[in-house]
C-alpha positions in Angstrom: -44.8 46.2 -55.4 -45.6 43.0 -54.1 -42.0 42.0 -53.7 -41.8 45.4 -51.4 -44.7 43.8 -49.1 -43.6 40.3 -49.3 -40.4 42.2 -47.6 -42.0 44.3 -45.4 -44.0 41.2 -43.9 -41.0 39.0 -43.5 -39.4 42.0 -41.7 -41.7 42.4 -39.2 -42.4 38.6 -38.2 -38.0 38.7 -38.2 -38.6 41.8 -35.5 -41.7 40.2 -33.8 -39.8 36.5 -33.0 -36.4 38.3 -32.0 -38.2 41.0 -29.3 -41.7 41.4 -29.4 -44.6 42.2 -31.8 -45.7 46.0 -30.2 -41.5 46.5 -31.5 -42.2 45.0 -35.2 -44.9 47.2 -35.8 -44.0 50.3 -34.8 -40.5 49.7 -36.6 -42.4 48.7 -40.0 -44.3 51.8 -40.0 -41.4 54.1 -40.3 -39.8 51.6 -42.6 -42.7 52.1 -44.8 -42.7 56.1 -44.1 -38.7 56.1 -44.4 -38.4 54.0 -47.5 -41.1 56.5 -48.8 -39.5 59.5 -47.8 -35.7 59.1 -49.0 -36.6 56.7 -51.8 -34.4 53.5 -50.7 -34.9 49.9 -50.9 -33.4 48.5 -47.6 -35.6 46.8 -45.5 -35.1 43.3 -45.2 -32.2 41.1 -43.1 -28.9 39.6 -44.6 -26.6 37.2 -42.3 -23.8 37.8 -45.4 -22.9 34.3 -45.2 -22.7 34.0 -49.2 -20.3 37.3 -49.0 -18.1 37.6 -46.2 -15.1 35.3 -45.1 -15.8 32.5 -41.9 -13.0 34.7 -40.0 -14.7 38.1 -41.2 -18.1 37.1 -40.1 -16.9 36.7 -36.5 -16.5 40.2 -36.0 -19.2 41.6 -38.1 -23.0 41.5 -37.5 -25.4 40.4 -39.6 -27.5 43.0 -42.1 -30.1 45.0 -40.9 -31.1 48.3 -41.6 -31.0 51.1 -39.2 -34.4 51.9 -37.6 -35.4 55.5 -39.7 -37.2 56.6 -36.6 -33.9 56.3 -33.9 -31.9 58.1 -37.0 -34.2 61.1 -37.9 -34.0 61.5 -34.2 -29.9 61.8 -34.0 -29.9 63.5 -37.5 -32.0 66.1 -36.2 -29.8 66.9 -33.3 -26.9 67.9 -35.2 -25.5 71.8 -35.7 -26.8 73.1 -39.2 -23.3 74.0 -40.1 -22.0 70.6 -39.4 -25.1 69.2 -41.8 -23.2 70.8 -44.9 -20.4 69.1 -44.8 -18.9 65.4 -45.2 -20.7 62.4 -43.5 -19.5 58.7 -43.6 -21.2 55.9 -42.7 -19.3 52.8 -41.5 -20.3 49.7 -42.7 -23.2 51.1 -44.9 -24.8 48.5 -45.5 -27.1 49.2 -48.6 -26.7 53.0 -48.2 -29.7 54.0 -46.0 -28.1 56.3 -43.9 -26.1 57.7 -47.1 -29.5 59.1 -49.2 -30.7 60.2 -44.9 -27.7 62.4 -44.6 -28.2 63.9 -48.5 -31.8 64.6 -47.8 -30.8 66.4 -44.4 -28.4 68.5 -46.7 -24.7 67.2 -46.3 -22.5 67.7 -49.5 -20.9 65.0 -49.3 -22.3 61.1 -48.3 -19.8 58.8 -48.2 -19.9 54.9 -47.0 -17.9 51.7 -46.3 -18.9 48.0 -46.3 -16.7 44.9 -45.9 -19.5 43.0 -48.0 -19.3 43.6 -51.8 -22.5 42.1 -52.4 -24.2 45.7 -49.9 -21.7 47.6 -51.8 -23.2 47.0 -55.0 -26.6 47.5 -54.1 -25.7 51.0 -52.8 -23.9 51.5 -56.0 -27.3 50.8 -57.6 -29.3 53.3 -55.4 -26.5 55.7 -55.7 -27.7 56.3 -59.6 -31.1 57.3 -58.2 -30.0 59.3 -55.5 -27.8 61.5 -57.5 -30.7 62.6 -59.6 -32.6 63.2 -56.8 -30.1 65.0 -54.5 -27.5 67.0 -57.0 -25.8 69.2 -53.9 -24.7 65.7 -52.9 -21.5 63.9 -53.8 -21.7 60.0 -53.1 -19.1 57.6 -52.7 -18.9 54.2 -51.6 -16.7 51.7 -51.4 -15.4 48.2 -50.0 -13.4 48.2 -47.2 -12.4 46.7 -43.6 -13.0 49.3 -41.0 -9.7 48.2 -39.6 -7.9 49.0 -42.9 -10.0 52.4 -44.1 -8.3 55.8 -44.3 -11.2 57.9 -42.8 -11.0 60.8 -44.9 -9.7 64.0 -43.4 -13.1 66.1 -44.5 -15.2 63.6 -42.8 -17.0 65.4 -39.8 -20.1 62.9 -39.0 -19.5 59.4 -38.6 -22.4 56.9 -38.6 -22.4 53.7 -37.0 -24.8 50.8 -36.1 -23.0 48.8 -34.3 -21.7 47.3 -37.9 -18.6 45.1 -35.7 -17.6 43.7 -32.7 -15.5 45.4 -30.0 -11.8 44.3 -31.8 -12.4 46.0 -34.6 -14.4 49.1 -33.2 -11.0 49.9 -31.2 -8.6 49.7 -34.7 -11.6 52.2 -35.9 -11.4 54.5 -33.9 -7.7 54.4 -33.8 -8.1 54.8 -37.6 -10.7 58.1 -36.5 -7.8 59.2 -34.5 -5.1 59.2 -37.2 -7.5 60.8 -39.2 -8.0 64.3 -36.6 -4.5 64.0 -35.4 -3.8 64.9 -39.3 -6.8 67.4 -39.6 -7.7 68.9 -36.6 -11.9 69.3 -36.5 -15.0 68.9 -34.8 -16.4 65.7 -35.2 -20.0 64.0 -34.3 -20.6 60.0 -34.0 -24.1 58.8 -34.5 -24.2 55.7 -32.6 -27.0 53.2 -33.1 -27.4 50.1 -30.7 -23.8 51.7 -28.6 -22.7 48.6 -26.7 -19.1 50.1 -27.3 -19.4 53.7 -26.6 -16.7 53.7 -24.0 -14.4 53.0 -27.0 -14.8 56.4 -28.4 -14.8 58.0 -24.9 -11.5 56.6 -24.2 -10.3 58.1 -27.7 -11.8 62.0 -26.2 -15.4 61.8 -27.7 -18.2 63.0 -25.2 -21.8 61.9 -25.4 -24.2 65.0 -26.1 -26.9 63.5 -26.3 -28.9 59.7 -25.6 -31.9 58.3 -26.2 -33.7 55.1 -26.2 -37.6 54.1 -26.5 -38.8 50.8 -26.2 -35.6 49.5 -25.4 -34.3 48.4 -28.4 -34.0 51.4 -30.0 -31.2 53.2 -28.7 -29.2 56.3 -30.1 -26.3 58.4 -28.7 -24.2 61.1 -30.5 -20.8 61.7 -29.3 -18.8 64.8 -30.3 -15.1 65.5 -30.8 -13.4 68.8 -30.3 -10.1 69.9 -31.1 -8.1 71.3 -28.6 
């Protein structure tokens, strides 16, 4: 418990010195609600320098969890019939978004990390979240987002801005492969989107946009076959 606090606490000062203290405490209370609610351990920031490569760290960013209130939001604009299907979060960090898209009922919740040090800890949490979500299969692996075969059931990508603009454009080529083999409709959730015009470029529209308080900042983009 007190370790949970003494996280919670470092969190918000991390929030409150980057952008401003109204910010930090509004994003601490749905950490405290969200961690609650989906039962994961995430809070906290990691700049992965003890687990990524000098070169790899140019293009990543550094660990830090999703805001659960800017994801319920995009989660909750979704089709039901797209909710009971495959998601995949890219660069999962320690699975957050993975036991989100369980709880909102997809069957499958898939993730990818280039650190193997958030990959385990997922690995950890995915032993809890199978008892606690059995319609859901979870799966989660290592990989460079420039390298990964994005599997041809996935329909709901997440992503929070996990890598620069170079390898956003080899992922979405990758995205591409991936519906130019299996034709579907396909929804982004885009945290933080300073490279949205990527996936517009590759024939994704923006459905929907959000931001409050500036920071945080959402967009879903869909895909439809033609």
């Amino acid at each position: 418990m007190m370790r949970r606090t003494w996280a919670y606490i470092q969190y918000f000062f991390f929030i409150a010195r980057h952008w401003d203290v109204r910010l930090a405490g509004f994003v601490l209370y749905h950490e405290i609600k969200g961690e609650h609610k989906y039962k994961t351990r995430s809070t906290g920031i990691d700049e992965l320098r003890n687990s990524l490569t000098e070169e790899d760290l140019q293009h990543a960013s550094i660990y830090q969890p999703v805001s659960f209130y800017i994801a319920e939001l995009l989660f909750q604009q979704l089709p039901f019939h797209i909710m009971q299907k495959a998601f995949l979060d890219a660069g999962c960090g320690k699975g957050r978004t993975m036991a989100m898209a369980a709880y909102h009922g997809f069957t499958q919740a898939e993730g990818f990390d280039l650190s193997a040090s958030m990959v385990a800890q997922t690995h950890t949490a995915i032993t809890q979240w199978t008892k606690l979500y059995p319609h859901c299969h979870f799966h989660a692996w290592q990989q460079n987002a420039m390298d990964v075969q994005v599997p041809l059931h996935t329909n709901v990508i997440f992503l929070f801005n996990p890598f620069d603009a170079f390898v956003m454009r080899a992922f979405v080529k990758r995205v591409a492969e991936s519906l130019q083999q299996q034709p579907r409709e396909m929804y982004v959730l885009y945290c933080n989107p300073l490279n949205k015009d990527v996936w517009e470029a590759a024939g994704f529209e923006c459905i929907f946009h959000s931001q409050k308080m500036h920071y945080l900042e959402g967009t879903i983009l869909r895909y439809l076959p033609q």
